[in-house]
C-alpha positions as CSV (number, residue, x, y, z in Angstrom):
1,X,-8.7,-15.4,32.5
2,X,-9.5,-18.7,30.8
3,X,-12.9,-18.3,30.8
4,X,-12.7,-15.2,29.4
5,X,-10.8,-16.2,26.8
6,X,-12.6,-19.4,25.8
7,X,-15.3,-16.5,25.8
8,X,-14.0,-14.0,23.7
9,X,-13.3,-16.9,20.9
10,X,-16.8,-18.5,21.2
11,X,-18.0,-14.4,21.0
12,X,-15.8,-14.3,17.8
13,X,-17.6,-17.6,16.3
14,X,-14.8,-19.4,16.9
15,X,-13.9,-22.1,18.8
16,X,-10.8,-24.1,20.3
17,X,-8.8,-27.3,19.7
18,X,-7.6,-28.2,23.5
19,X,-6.9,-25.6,26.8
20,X,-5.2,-26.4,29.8
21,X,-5.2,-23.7,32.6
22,X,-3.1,-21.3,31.3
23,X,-3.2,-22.3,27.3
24,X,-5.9,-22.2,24.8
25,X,-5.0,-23.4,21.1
26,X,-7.5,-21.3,19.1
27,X,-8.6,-23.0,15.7
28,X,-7.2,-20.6,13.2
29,X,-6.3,-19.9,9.8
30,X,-4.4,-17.3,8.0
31,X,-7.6,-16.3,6.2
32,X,-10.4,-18.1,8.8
33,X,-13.8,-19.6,7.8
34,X,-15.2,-23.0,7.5
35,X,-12.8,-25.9,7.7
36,X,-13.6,-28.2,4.8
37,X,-15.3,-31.9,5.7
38,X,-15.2,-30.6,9.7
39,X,-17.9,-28.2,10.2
40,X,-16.0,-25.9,12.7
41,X,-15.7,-22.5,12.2
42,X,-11.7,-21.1,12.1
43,X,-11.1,-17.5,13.3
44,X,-8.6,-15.7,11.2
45,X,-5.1,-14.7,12.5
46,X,-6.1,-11.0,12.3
47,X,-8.9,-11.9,14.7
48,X,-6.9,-14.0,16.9
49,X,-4.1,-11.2,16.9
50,X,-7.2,-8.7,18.2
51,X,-8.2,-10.8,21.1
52,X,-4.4,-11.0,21.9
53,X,-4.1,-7.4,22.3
54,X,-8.1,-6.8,23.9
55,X,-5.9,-8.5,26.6
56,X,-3.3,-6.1,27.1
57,X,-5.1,-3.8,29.2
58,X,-5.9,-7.3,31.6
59,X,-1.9,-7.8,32.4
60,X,-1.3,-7.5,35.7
61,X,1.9,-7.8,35.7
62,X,4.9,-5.2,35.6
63,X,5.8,-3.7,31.9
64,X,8.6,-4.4,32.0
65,X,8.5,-8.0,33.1
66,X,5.8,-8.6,30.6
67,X,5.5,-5.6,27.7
68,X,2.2,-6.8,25.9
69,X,-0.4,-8.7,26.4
70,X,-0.3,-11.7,28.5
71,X,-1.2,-14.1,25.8
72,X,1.3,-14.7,23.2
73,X,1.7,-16.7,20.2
74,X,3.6,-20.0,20.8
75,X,7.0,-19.9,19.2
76,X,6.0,-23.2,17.3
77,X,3.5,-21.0,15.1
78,X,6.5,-19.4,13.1
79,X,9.0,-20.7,11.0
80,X,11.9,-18.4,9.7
81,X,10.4,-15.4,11.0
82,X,7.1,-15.9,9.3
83,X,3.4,-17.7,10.8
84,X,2.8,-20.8,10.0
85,X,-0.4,-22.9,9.6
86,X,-0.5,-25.6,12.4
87,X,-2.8,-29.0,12.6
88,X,-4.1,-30.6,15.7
89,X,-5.4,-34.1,16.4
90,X,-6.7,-34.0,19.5
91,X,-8.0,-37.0,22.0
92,X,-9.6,-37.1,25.1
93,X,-8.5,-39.4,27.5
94,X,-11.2,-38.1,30.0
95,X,-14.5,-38.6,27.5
């Protein structure tokens, strides 16, 4: 499922900040396009919302265990109800 993920952002001309096996943190933006001085592509929240749901028909799991989609939105992307822009600084200590 993570590789399908990685390639349905990568298909979307995105890209992502850090995965682990069952996380990807998509670079996003509420409006998406270049990120000034970085030269990396951010997909909008609309089109990270649309490869959220392109997974709903992949859960395998019982509706009504798990309603949606299997990929959800981290509660840490919301504050008072509405989505929030979030910043990453990412190292690796395997590189």
């Amino acid at each position: 499922m993570l590789a399908l993920l990685e390639r349905c952002v990568e298909g979307a001309g995105g890209c992502y900040a850090f995965c682990d096996t069952d996380s990807l943190a998509v670079v996003a933006s509420e409006k998406g396009g270049m990120l000034d001085g970085v030269g990396v592509h951010a997909l909008s929240w609309s089109e990270v919302d649309e490869i959220i749901a392109h997974f709903r028909a992949l859960n395998p799991y019982d509706r009504r265990a798990v309603a949606n989609s299997i990929l959800k939105l981290e509660k840490e992307n919301f504050r008072d109800g509405r989505r929030i822009q979030l910043y990453a600084l990412c190292i690796s200590a395997k590189r």
